[in-house]
PDB file of N, CA, C, O and CB in Angstrom:
ATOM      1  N   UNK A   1     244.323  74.571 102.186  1.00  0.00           N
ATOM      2  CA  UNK A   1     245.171  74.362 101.019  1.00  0.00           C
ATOM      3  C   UNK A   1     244.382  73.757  99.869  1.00  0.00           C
ATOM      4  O   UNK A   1     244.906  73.861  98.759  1.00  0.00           O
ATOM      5  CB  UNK A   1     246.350  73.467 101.373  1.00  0.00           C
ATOM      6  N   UNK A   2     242.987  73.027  99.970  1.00  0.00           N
ATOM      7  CA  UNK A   2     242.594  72.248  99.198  1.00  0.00           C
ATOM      8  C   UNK A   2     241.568  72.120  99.745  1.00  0.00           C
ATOM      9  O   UNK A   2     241.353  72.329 100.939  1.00  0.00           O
ATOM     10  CB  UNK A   2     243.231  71.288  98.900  1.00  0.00           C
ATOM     11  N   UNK A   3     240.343  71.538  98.430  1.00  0.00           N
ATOM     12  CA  UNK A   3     239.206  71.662  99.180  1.00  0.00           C
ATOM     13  C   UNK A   3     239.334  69.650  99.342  1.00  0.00           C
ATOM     14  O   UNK A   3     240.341  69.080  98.923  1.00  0.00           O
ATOM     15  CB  UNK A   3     237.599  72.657  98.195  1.00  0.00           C
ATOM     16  N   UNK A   4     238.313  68.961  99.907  1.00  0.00           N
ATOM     17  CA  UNK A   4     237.503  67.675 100.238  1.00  0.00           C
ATOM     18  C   UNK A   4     237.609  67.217  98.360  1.00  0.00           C
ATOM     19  O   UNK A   4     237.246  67.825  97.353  1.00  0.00           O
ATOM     20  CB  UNK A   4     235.491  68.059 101.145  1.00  0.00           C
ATOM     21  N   UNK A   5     238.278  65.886  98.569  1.00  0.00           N
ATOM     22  CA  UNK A   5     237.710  65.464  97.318  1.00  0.00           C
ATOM     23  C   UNK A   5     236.691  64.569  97.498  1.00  0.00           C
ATOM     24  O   UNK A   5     236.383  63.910  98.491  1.00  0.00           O
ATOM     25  CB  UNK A   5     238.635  64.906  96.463  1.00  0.00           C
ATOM     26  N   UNK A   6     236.233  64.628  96.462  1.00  0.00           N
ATOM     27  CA  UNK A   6     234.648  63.951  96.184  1.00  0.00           C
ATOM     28  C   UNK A   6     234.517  62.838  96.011  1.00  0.00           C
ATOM     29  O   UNK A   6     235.001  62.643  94.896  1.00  0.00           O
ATOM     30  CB  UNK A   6     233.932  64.307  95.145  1.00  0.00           C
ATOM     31  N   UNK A   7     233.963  61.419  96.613  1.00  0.00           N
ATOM     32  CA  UNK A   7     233.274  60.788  95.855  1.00  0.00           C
ATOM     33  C   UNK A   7     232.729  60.610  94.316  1.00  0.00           C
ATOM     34  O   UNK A   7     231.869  61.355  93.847  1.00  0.00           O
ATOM     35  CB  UNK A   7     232.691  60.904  96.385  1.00  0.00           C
ATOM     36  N   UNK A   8     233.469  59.291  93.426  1.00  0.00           N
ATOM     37  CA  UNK A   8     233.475  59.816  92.539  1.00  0.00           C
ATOM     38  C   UNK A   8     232.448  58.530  91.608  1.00  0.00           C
ATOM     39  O   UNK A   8     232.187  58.354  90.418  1.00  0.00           O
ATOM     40  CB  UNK A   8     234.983  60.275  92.229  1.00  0.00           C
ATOM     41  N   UNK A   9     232.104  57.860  92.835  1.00  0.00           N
ATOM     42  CA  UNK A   9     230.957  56.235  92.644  1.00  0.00           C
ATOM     43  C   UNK A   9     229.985  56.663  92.762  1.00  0.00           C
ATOM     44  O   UNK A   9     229.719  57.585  93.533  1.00  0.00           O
ATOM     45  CB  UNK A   9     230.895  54.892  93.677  1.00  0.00           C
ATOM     46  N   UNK A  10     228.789  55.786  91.618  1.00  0.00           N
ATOM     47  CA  UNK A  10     227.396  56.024  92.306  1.00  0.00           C
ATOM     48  C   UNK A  10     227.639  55.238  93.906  1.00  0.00           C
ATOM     49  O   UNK A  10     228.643  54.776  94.448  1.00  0.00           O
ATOM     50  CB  UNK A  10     225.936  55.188  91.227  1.00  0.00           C
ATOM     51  N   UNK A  11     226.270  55.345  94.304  1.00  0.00           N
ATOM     52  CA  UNK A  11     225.236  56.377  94.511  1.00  0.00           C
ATOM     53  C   UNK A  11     225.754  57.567  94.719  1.00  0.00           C
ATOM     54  O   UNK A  11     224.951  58.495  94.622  1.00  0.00           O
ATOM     55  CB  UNK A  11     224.387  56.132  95.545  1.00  0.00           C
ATOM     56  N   UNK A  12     227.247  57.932  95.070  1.00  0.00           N
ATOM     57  CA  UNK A  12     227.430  59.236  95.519  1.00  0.00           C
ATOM     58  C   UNK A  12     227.478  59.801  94.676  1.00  0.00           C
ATOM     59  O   UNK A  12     227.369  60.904  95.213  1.00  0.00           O
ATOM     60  CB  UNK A  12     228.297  59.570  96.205  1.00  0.00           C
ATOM     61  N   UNK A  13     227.603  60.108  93.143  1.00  0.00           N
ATOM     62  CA  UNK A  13     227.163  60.951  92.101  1.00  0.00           C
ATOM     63  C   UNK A  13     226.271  59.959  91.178  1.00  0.00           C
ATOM     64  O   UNK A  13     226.736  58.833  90.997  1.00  0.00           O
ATOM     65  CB  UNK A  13     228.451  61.661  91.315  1.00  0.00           C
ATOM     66  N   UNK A  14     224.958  60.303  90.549  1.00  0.00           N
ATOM     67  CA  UNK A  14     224.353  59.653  89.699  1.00  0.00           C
ATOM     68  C   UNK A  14     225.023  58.648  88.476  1.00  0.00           C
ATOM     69  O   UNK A  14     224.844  57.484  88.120  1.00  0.00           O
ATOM     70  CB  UNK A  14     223.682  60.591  89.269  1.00  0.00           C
ATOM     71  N   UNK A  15     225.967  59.871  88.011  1.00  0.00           N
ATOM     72  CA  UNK A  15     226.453  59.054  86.588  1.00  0.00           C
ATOM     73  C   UNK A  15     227.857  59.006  86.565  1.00  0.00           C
ATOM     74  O   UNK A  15     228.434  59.680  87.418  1.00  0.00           O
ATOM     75  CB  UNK A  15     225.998  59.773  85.137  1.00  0.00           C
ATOM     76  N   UNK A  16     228.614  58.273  85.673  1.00  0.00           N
ATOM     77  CA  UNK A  16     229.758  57.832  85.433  1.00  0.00           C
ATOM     78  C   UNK A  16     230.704  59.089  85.600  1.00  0.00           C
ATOM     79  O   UNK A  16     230.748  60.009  84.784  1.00  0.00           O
ATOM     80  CB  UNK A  16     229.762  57.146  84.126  1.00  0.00           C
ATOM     81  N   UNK A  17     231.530  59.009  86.871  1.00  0.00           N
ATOM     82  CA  UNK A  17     232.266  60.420  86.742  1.00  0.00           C
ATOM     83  C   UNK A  17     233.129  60.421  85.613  1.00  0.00           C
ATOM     84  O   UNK A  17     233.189  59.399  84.930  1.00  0.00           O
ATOM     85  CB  UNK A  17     233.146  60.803  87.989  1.00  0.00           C
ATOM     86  N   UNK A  18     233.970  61.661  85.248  1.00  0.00           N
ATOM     87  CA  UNK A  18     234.074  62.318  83.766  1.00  0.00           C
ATOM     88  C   UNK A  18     235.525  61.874  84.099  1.00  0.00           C
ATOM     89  O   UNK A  18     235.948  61.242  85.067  1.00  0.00           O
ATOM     90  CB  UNK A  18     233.604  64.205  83.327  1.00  0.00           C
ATOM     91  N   UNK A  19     236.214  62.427  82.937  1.00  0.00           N
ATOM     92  CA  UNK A  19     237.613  62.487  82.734  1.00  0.00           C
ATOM     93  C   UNK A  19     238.341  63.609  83.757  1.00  0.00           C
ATOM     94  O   UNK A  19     239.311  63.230  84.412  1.00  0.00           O
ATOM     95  CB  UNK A  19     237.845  62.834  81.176  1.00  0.00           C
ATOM     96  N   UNK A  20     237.789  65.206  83.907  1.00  0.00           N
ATOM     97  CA  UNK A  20     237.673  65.939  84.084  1.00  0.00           C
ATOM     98  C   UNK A  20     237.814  66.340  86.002  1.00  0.00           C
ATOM     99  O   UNK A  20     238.408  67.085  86.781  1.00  0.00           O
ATOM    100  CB  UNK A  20     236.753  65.993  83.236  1.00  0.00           C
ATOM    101  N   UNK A  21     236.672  65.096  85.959  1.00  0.00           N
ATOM    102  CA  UNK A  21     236.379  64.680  87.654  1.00  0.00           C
ATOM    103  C   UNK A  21     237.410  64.221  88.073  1.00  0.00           C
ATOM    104  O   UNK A  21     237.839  64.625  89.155  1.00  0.00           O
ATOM    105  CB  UNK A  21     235.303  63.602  88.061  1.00  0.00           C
ATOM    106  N   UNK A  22     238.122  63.218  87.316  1.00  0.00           N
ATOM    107  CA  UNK A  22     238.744  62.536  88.292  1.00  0.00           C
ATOM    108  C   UNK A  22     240.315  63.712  87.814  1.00  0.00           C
ATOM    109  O   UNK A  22     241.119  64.144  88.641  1.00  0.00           O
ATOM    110  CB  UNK A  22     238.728  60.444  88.053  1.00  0.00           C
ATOM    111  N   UNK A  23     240.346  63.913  86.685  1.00  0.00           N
ATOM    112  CA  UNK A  23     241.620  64.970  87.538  1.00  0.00           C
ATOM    113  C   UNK A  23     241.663  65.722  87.607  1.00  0.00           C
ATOM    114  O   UNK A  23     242.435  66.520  87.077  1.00  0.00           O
ATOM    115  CB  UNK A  23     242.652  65.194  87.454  1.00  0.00           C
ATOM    116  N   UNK A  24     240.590  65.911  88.524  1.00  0.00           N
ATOM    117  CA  UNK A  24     240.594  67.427  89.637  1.00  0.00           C
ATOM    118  C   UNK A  24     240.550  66.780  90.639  1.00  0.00           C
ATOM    119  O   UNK A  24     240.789  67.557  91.563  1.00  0.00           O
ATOM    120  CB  UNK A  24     239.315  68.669  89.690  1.00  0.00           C
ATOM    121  N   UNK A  25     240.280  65.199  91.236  1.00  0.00           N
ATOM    122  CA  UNK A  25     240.006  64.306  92.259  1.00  0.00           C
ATOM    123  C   UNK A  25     241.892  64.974  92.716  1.00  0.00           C
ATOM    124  O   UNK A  25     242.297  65.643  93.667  1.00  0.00           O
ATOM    125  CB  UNK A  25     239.466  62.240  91.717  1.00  0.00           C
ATOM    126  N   UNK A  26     242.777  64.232  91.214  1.00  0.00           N
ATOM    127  CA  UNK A  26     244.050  63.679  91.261  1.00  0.00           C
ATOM    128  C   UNK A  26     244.795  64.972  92.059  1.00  0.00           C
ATOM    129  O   UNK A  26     245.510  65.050  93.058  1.00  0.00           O
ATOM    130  CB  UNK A  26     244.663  63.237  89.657  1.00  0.00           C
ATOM    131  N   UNK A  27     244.295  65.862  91.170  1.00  0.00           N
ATOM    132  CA  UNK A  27     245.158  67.123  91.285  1.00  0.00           C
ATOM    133  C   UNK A  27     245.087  67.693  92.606  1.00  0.00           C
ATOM    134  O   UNK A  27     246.064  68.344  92.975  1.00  0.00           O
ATOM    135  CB  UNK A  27     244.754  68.200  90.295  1.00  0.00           C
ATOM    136  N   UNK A  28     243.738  67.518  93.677  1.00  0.00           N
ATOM    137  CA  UNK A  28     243.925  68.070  94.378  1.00  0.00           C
ATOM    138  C   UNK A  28     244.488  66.935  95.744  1.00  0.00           C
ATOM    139  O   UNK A  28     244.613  67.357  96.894  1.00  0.00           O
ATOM    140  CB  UNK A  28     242.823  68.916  94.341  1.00  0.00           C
ATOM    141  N   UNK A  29     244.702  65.869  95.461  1.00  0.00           N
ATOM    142  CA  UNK A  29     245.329  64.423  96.529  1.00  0.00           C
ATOM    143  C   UNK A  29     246.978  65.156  95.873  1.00  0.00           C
ATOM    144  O   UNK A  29     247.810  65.250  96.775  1.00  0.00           O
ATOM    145  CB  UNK A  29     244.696  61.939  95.833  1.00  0.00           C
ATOM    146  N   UNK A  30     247.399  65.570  94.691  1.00  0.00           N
ATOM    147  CA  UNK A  30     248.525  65.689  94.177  1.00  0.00           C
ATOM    148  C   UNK A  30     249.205  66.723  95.336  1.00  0.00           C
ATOM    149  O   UNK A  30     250.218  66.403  95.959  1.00  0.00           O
ATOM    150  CB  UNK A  30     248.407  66.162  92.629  1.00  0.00           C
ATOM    151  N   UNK A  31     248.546  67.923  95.519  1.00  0.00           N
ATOM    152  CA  UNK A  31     248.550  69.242  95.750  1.00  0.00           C
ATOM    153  C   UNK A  31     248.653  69.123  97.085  1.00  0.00           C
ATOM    154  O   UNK A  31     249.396  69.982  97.561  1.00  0.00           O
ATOM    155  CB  UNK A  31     247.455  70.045  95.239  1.00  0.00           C
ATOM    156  N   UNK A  32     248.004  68.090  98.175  1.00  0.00           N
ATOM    157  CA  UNK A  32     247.849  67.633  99.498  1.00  0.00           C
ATOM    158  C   UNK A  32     248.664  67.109  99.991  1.00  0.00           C
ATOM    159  O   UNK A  32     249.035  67.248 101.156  1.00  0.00           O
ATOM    160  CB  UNK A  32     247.048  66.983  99.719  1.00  0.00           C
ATOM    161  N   UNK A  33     249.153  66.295  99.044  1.00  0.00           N
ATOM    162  CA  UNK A  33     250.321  64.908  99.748  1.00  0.00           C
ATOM    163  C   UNK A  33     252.204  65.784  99.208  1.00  0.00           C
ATOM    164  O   UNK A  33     253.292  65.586  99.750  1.00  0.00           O
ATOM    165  CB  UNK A  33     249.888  62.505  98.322  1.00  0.00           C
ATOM    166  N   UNK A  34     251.903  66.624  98.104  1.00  0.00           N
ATOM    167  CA  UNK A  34     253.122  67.825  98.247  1.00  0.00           C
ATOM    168  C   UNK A  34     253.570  69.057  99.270  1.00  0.00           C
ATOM    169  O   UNK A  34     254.637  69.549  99.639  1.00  0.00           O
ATOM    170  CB  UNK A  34     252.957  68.531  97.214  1.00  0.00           C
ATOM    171  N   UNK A  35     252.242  69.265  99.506  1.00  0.00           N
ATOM    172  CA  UNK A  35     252.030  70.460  99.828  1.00  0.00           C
ATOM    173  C   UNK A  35     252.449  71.290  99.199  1.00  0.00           C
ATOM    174  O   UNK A  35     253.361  71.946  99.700  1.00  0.00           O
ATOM    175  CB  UNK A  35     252.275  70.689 100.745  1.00  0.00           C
ATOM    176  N   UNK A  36     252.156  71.503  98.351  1.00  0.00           N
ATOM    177  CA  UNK A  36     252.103  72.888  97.369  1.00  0.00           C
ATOM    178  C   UNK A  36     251.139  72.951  96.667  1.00  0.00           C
ATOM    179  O   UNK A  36     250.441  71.950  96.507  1.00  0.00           O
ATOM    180  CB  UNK A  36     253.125  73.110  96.414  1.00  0.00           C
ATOM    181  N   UNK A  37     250.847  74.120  96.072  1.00  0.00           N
ATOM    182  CA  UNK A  37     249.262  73.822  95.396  1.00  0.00           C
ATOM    183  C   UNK A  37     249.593  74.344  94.149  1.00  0.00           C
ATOM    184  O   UNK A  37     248.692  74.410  93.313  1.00  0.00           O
ATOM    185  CB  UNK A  37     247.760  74.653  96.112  1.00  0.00           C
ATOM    186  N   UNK A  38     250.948  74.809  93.801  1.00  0.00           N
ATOM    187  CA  UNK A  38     251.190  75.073  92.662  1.00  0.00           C
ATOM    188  C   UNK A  38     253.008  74.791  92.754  1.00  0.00           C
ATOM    189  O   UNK A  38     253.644  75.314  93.669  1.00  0.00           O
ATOM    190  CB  UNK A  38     250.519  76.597  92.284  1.00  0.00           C
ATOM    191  N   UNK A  39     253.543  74.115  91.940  1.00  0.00           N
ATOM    192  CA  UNK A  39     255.183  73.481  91.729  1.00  0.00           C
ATOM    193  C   UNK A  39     255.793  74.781  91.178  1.00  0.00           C
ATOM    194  O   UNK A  39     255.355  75.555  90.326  1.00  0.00           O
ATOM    195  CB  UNK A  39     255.421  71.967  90.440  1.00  0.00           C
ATOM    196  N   UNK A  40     257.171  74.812  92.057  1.00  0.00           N
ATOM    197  CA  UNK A  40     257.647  75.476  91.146  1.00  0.00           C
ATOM    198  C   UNK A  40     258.169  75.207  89.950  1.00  0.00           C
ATOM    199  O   UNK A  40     258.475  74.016  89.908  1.00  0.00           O
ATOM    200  CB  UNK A  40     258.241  75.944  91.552  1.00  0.00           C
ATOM    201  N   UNK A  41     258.482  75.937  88.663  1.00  0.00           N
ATOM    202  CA  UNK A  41     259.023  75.538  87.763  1.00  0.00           C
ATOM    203  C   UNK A  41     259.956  74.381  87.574  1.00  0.00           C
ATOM    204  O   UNK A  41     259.970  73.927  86.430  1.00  0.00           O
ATOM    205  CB  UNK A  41     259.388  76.366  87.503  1.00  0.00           C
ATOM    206  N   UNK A  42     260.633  73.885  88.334  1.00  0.00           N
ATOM    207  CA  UNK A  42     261.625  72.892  87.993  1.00  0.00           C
ATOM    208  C   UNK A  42     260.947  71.443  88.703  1.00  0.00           C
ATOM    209  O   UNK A  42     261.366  70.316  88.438  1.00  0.00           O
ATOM    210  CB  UNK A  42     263.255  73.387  88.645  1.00  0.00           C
ATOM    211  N   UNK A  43     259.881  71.718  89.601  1.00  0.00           N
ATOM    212  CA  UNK A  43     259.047  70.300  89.593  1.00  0.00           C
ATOM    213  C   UNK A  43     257.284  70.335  88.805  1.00  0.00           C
ATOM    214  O   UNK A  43     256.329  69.561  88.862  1.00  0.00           O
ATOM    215  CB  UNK A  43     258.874  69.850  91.490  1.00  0.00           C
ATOM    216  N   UNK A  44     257.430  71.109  88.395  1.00  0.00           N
ATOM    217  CA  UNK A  44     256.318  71.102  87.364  1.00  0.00           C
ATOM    218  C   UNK A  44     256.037  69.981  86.645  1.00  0.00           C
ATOM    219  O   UNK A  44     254.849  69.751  86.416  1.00  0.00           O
ATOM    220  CB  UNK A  44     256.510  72.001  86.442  1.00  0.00           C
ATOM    221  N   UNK A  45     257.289  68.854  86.031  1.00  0.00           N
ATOM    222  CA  UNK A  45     257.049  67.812  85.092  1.00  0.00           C
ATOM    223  C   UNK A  45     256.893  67.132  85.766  1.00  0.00           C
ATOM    224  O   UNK A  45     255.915  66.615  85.226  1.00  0.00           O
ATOM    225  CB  UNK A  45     257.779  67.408  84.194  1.00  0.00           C
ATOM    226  N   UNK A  46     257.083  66.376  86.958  1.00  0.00           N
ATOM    227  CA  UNK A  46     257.039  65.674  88.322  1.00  0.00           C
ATOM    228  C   UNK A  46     255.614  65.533  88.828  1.00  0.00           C
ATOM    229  O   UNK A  46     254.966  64.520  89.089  1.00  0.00           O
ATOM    230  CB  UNK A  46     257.879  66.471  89.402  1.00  0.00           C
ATOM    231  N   UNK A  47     255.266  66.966  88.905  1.00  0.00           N
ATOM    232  CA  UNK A  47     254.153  67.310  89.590  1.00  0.00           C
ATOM    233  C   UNK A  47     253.177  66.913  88.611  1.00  0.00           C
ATOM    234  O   UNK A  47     252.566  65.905  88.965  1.00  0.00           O
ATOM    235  CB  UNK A  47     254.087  68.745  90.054  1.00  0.00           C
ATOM    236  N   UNK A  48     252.815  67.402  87.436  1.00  0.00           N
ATOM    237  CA  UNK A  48     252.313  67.107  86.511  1.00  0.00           C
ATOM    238  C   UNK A  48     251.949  65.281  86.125  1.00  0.00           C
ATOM    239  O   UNK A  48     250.787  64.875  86.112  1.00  0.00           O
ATOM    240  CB  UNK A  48     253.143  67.843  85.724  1.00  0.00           C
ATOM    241  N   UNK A  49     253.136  64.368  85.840  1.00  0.00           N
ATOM    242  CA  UNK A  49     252.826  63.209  86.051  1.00  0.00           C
ATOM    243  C   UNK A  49     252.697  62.358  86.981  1.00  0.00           C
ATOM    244  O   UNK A  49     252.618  61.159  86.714  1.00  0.00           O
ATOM    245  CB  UNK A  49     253.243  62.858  85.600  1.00  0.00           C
ATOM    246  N   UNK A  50     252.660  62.745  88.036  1.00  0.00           N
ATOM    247  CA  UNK A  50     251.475  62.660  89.532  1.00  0.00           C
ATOM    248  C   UNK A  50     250.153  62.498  89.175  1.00  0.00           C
ATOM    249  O   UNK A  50     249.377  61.562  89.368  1.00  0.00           O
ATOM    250  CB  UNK A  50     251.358  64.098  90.529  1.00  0.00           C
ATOM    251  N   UNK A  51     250.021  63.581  88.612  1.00  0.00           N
ATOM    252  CA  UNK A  51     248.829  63.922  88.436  1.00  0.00           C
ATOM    253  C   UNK A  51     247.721  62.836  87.386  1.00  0.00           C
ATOM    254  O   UNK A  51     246.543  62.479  87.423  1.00  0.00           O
ATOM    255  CB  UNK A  51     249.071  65.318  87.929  1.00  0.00           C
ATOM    256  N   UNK A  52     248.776  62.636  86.604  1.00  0.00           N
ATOM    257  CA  UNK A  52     248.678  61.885  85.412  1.00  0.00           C
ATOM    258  C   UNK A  52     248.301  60.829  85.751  1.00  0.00           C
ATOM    259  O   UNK A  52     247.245  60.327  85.365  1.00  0.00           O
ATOM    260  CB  UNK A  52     249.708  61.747  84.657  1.00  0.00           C
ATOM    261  N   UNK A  53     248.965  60.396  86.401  1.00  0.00           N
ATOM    262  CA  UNK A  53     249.279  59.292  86.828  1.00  0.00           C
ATOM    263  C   UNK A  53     247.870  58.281  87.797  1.00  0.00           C
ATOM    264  O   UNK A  53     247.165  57.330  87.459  1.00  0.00           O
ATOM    265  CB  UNK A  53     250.592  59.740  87.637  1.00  0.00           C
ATOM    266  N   UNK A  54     247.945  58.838  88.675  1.00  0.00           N
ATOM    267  CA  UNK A  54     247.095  59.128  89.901  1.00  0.00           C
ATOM    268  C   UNK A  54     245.402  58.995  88.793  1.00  0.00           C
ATOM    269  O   UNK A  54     244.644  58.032  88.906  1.00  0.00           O
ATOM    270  CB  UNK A  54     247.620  61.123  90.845  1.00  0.00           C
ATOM    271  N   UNK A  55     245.176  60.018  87.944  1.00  0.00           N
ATOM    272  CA  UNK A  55     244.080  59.868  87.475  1.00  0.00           C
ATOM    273  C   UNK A  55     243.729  58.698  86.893  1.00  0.00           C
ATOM    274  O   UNK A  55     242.579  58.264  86.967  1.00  0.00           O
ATOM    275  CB  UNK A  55     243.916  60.692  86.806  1.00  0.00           C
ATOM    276  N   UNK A  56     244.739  58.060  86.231  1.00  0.00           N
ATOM    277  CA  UNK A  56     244.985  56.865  85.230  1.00  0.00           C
ATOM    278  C   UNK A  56     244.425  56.047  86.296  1.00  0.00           C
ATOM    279  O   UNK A  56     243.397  55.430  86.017  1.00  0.00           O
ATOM    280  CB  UNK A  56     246.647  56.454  84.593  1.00  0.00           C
ATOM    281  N   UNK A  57     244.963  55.916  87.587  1.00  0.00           N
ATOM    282  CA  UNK A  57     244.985  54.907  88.588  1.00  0.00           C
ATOM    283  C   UNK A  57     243.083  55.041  89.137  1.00  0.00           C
ATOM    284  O   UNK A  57     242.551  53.944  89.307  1.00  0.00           O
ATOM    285  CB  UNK A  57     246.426  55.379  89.975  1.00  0.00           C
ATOM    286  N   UNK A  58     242.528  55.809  89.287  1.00  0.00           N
ATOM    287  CA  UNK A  58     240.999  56.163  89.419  1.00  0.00           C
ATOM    288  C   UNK A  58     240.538  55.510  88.473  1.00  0.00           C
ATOM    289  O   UNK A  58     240.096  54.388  88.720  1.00  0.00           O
ATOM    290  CB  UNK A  58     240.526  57.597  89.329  1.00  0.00           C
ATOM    291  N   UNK A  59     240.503  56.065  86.997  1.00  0.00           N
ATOM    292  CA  UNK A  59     239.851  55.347  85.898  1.00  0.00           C
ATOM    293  C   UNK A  59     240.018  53.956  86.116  1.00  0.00           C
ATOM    294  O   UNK A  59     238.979  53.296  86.146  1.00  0.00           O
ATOM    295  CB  UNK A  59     240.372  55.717  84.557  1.00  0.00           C
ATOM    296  N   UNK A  60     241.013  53.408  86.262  1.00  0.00           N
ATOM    297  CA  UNK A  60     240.827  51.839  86.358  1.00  0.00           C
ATOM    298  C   UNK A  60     240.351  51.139  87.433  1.00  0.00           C
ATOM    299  O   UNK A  60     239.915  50.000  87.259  1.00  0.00           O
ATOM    300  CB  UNK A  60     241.923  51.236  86.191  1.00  0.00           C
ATOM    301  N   UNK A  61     240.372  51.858  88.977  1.00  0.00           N
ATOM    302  CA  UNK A  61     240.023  51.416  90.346  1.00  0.00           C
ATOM    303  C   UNK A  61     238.353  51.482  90.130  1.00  0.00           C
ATOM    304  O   UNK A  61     237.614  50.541  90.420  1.00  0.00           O
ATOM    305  CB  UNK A  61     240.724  52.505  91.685  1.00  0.00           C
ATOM    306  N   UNK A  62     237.867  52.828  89.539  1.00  0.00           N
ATOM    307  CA  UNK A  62     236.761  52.994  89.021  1.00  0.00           C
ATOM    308  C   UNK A  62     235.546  51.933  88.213  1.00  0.00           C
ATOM    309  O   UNK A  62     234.352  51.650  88.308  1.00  0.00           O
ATOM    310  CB  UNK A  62     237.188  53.815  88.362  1.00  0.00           C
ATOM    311  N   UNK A  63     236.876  51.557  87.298  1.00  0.00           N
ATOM    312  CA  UNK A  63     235.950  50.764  86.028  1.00  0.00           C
ATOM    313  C   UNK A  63     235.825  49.297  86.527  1.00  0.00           C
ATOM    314  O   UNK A  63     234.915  48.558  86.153  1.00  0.00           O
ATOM    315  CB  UNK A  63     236.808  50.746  84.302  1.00  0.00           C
ATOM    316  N   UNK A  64     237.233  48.759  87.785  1.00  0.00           N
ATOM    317  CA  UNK A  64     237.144  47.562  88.386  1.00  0.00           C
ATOM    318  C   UNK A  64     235.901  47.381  89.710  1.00  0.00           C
ATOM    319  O   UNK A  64     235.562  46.267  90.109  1.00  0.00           O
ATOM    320  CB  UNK A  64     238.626  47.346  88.869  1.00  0.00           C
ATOM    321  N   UNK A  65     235.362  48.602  90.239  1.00  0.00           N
ATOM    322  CA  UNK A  65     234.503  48.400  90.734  1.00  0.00           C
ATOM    323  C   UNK A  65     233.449  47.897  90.494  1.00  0.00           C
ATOM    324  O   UNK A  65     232.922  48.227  89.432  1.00  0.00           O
ATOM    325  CB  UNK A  65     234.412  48.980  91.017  1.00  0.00           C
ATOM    326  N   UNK A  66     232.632  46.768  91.510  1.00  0.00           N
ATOM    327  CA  UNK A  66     231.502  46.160  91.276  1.00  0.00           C
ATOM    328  C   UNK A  66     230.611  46.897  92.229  1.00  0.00           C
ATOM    329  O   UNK A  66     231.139  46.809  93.338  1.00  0.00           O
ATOM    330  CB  UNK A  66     231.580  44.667  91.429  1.00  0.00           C
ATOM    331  N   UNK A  67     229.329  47.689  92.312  1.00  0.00           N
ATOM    332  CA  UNK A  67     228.839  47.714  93.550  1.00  0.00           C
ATOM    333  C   UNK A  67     227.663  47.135  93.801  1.00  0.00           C
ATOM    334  O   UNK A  67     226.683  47.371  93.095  1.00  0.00           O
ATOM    335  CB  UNK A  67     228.775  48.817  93.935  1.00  0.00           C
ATOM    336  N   UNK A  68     227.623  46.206  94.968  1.00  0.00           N
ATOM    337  CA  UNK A  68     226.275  45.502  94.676  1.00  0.00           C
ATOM    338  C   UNK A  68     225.168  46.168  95.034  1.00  0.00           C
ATOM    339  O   UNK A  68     225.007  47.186  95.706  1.00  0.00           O
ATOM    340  CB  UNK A  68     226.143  44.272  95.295  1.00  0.00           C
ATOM    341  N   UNK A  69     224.321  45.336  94.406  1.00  0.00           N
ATOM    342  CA  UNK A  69     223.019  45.830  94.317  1.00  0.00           C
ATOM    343  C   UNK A  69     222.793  46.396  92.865  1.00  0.00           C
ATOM    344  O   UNK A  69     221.645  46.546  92.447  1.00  0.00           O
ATOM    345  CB  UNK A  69     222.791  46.895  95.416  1.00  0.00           C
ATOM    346  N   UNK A  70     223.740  46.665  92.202  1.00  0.00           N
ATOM    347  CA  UNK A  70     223.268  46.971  91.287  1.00  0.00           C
ATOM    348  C   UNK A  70     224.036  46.036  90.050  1.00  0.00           C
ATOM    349  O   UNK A  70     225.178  45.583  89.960  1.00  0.00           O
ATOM    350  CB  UNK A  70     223.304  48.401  91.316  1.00  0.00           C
ATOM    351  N   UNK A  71     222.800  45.977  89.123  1.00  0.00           N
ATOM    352  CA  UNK A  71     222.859  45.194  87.837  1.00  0.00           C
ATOM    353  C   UNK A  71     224.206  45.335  86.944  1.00  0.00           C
ATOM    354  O   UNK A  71     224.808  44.396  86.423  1.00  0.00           O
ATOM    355  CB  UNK A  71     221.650  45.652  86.969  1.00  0.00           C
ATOM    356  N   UNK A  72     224.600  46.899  86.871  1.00  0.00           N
ATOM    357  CA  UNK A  72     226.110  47.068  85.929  1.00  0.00           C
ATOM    358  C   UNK A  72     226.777  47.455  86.944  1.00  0.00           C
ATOM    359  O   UNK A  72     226.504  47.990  88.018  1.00  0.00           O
ATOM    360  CB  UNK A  72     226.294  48.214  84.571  1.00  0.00           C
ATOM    361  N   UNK A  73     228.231  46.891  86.128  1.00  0.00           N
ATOM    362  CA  UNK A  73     229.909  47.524  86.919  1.00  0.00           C
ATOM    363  C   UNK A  73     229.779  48.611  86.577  1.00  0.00           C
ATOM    364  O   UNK A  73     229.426  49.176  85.541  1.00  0.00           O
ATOM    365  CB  UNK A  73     231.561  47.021  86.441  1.00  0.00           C
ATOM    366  N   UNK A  74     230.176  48.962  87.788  1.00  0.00           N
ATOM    367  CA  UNK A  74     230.504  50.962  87.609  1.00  0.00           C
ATOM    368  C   UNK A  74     231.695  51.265  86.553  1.00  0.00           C
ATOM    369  O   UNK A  74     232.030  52.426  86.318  1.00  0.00           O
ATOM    370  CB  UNK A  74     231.244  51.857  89.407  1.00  0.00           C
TER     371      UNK A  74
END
């Protein structure tokens, strides 16, 4: 139904994952935990701010990460 989402911290990708990254992270945890990989029309707006949502929640879990060893917050 979905592929593996990714790691979205160094070391597991070099640089600051994108906007982009993380919602395709969202979309496909969205798509997993529905089971559907596409809404029908009448949960589309639902589905959609899931999605939204969920990404919002990365960017900040993201930016609150410290990982040690290294000099900057991720």
């Amino acid at each position: 139904m979905c592929r593996s989402i990714k790691t979205l911290r160094p070391p597991a990708i070099p640089e600051e994952a994108t906007e982009e990254e993380m919602t395709a992270a969202a979309l496909q945890y969205v798509r997993k935990v529905s089971g559907f990989r596409a809404p029908a029309a009448h949960n589309q707006e639902v589905f959609d701010h899931a999605v939204a949502e969920i990404a919002e929640a990365t960017q900040r879990l993201l930016d609150g990460l410290e990982i040690r060893g290294s000099a900057a917050r991720v």
